[in-house]
Every structure is written in C-alpha cells, then in structure tokens.
C-alpha positions as CSV (number, residue, x, y, z in Angstrom):
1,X,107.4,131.7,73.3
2,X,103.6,131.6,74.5
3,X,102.9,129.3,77.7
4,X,100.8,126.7,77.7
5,X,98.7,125.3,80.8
6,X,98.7,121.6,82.3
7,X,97.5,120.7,85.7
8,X,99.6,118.2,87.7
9,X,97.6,116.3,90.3
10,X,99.2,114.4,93.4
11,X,97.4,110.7,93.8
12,X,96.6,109.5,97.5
13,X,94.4,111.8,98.9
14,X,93.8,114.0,96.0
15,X,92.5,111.7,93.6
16,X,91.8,108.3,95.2
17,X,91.0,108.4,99.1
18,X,94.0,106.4,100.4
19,X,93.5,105.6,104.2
20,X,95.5,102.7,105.9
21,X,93.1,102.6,108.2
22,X,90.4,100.8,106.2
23,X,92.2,97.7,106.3
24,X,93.9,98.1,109.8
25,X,90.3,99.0,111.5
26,X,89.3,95.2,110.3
27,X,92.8,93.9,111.2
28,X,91.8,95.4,114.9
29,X,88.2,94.4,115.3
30,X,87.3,98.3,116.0
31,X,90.0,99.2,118.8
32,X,90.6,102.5,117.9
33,X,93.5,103.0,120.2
34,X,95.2,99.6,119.0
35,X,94.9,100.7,115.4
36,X,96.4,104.0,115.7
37,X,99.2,102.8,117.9
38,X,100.2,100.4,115.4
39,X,101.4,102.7,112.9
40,X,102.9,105.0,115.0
41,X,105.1,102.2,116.5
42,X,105.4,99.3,113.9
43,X,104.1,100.8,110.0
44,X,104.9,104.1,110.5
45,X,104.7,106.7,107.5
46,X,108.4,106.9,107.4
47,X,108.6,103.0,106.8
48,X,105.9,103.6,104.4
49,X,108.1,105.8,102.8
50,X,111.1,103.9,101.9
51,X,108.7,101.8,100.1
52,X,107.4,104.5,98.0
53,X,110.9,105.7,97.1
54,X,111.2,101.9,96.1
55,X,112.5,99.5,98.8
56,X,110.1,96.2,97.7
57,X,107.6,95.5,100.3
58,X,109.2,91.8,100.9
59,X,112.3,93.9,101.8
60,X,110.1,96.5,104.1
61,X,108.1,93.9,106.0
62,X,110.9,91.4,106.6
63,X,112.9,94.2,108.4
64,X,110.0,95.1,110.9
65,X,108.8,91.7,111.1
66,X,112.6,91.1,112.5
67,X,112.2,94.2,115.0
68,X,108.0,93.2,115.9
69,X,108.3,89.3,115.2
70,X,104.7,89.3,117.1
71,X,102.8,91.7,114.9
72,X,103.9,89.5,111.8
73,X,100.2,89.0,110.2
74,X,99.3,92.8,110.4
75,X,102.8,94.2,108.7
76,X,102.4,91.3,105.7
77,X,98.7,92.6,105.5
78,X,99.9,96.1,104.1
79,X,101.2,94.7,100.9
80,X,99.0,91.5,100.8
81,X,95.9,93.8,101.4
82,X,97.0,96.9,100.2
83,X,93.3,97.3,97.6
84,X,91.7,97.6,101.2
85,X,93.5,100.4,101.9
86,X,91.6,102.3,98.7
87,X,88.3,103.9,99.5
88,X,87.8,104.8,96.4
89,X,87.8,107.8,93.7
90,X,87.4,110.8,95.4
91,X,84.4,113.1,93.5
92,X,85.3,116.4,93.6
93,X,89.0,115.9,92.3
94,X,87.4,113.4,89.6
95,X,85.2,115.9,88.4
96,X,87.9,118.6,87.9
97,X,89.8,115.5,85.6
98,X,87.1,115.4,83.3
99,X,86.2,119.5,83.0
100,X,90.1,119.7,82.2
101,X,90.1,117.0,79.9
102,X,87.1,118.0,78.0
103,X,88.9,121.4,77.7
104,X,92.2,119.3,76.2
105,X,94.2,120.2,79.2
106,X,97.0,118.2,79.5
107,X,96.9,116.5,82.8
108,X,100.0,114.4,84.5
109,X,100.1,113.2,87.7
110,X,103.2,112.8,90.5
111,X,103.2,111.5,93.3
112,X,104.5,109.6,96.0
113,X,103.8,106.0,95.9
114,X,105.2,102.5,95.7
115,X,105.6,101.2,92.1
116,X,104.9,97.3,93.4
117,X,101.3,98.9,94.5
118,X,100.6,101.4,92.2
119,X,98.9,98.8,89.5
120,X,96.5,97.8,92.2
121,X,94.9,101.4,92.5
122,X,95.0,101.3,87.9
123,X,93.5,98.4,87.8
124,X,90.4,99.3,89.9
125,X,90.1,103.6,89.3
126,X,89.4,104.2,85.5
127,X,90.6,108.1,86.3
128,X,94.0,106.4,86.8
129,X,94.3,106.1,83.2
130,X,93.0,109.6,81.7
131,X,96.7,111.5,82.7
132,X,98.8,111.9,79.9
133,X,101.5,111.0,82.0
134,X,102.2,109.6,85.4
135,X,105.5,109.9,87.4
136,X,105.4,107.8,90.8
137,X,108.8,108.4,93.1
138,X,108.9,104.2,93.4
139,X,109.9,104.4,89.9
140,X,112.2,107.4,90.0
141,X,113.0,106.7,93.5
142,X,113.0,110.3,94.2
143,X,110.4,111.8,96.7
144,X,108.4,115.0,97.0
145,X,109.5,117.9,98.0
146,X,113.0,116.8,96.8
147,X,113.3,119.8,93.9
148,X,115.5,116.9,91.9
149,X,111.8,115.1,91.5
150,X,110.1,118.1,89.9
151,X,113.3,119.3,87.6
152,X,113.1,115.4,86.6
153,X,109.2,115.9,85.9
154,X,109.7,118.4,83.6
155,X,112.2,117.4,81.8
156,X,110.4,113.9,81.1
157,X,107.2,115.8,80.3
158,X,109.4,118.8,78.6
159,X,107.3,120.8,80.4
160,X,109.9,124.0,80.7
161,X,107.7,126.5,79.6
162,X,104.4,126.0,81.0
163,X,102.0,127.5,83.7
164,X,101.2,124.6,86.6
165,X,98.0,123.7,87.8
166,X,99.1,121.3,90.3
167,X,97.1,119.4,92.8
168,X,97.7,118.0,96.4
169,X,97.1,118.0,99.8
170,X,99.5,118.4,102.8
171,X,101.2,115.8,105.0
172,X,98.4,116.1,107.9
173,X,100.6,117.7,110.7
174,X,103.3,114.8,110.6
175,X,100.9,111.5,111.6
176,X,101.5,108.8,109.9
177,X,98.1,107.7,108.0
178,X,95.6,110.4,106.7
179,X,93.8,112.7,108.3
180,X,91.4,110.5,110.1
181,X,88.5,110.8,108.5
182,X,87.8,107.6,107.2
C-alpha cells in the first residue's frame, strides 16, 4: 500500500500567536514583575491545563478564586477576555497552510486547547478553518504527549498509513505562558 503525506499542525504558538500576557500586561498597567508573578502563583500553566483537557472555566476560576479570593477580577478575565490573549495569525506558519493546500495536502490540526475557547480563535483567524480536520484535547480530553491522543488521531482521521508533517513548538523550558516575546 503506497503512503500518502498530510501535515499535522499544533495551534497556539504555531499557527495563532497565543500569549497570556497580552491581556494580563493591561490587567497590570505595565508591572512586569506583577504580571509574571501572577501566573506563576495564581493562573499557572498547569491550571491552564485542566481547562484544556476540559474542566469549564466557571469550574477553573471558581476553585482559585476560593484559594486567591483577592485576585478575583484578573482569574475571571482569562475566560471573559480570553480574544485578548490572541495576537494574531502568525505569517510564516500561515504561509506554509496555503503552499500545502494549494498542493492538496491534507492538513489537520491537534492541539492542546480548551473547547469552551477554541470558537473564539475560529471565529476571528480564517486559517482556522482551511484543516481538514481539527482535534482539540478539551474535546477528547486527552492531552499531548499522552500517545493515547495521537493513536486516537489517527484512527479518527484513519490516518494508519501515512507519512507526518507535523507542526509545533516546545513547552518553553516549563514557564507557564510563552516564551516572552510578546
């Protein structure tokens, strides 16, 4: 049986520039140090990622708002405010979606991200809407690396017998929002 090629992309970071700290640096009127602090201590990137496994943000932010009563506002602004999080489409990786799909690549995307905020990013990014097929880990509730999320993949996309493409960046050394660059 001959192979046939398909490029899988990850989403934030790879194909829209996802920084929490867009929002938070206007929640913080410029203090760096407050800004940074705050999701190491109160949204931190393992809070962030029950929600992307599928915990519902009211369910997220009413257990830290219990354990940070005070910071209230600010951990109700990452759902309520989530679109400011979104810098926009990044242009390099946008470029490479439309050179593969003009060569009828099939292109899918996985990734990990919350199914309650996912529509947000559709409904402002057009690219968001060129994959053939999209599989976020809020609606599997399975994160990467577990394998169990890239056997279920390929079996969804019946995608045994192909060569990958696939498309990501790295968690930046552990720290809980992207690489600060923003």
């Amino acid at each position: 049986m001959a192979h046939r090629s398909l490029a899988i992309f990850d989403l934030g970071g790879v194909v829209i520039d996802w920084n929490p700290r867009y929002l938070y640096r206007k929640l913080f009127n410029g203090d760096e140090t407050a800004m940074e602090y705050f999701p190491s201590a109160v949204c931190t990137s393992s809070w962030n990622a029950h929600q992307d496994v599928g915990r519902s943000f009211a369910e997220g932010c009413d257990s830290l708002k219990r354990l940070h009563p005070g910071q209230a506002e600010l951990i109700d602004a990452w759902f309520q405010r989530y679109g400011e999080m979104l810098g926009g489409e990044i242009p390099g990786t946008v470029d490479i979606l439309e050179e593969l799909r003009s060569r009828s690549v099939p292109i899918y995307a996985l990734s990990n991200w919350s199914a309650e905020t996912f529509p947000i990013a559709v409904n402002r990014f057009e690219c968001l809407s060129c994959f053939n097929g999209v599989m976020l880990s809020g609606e599997v509730r399975l994160l990467k690396p577990d394998r169990s999320i890239f056997e279920l993949f390929l079996d969804t996309f019946e995608s045994s017998r192909v060569a990958l493409f696939k498309v990501t960046v790295a968690a930046p050394n552990g720290r809980s929002f992207p690489p600060n660059h923003a």
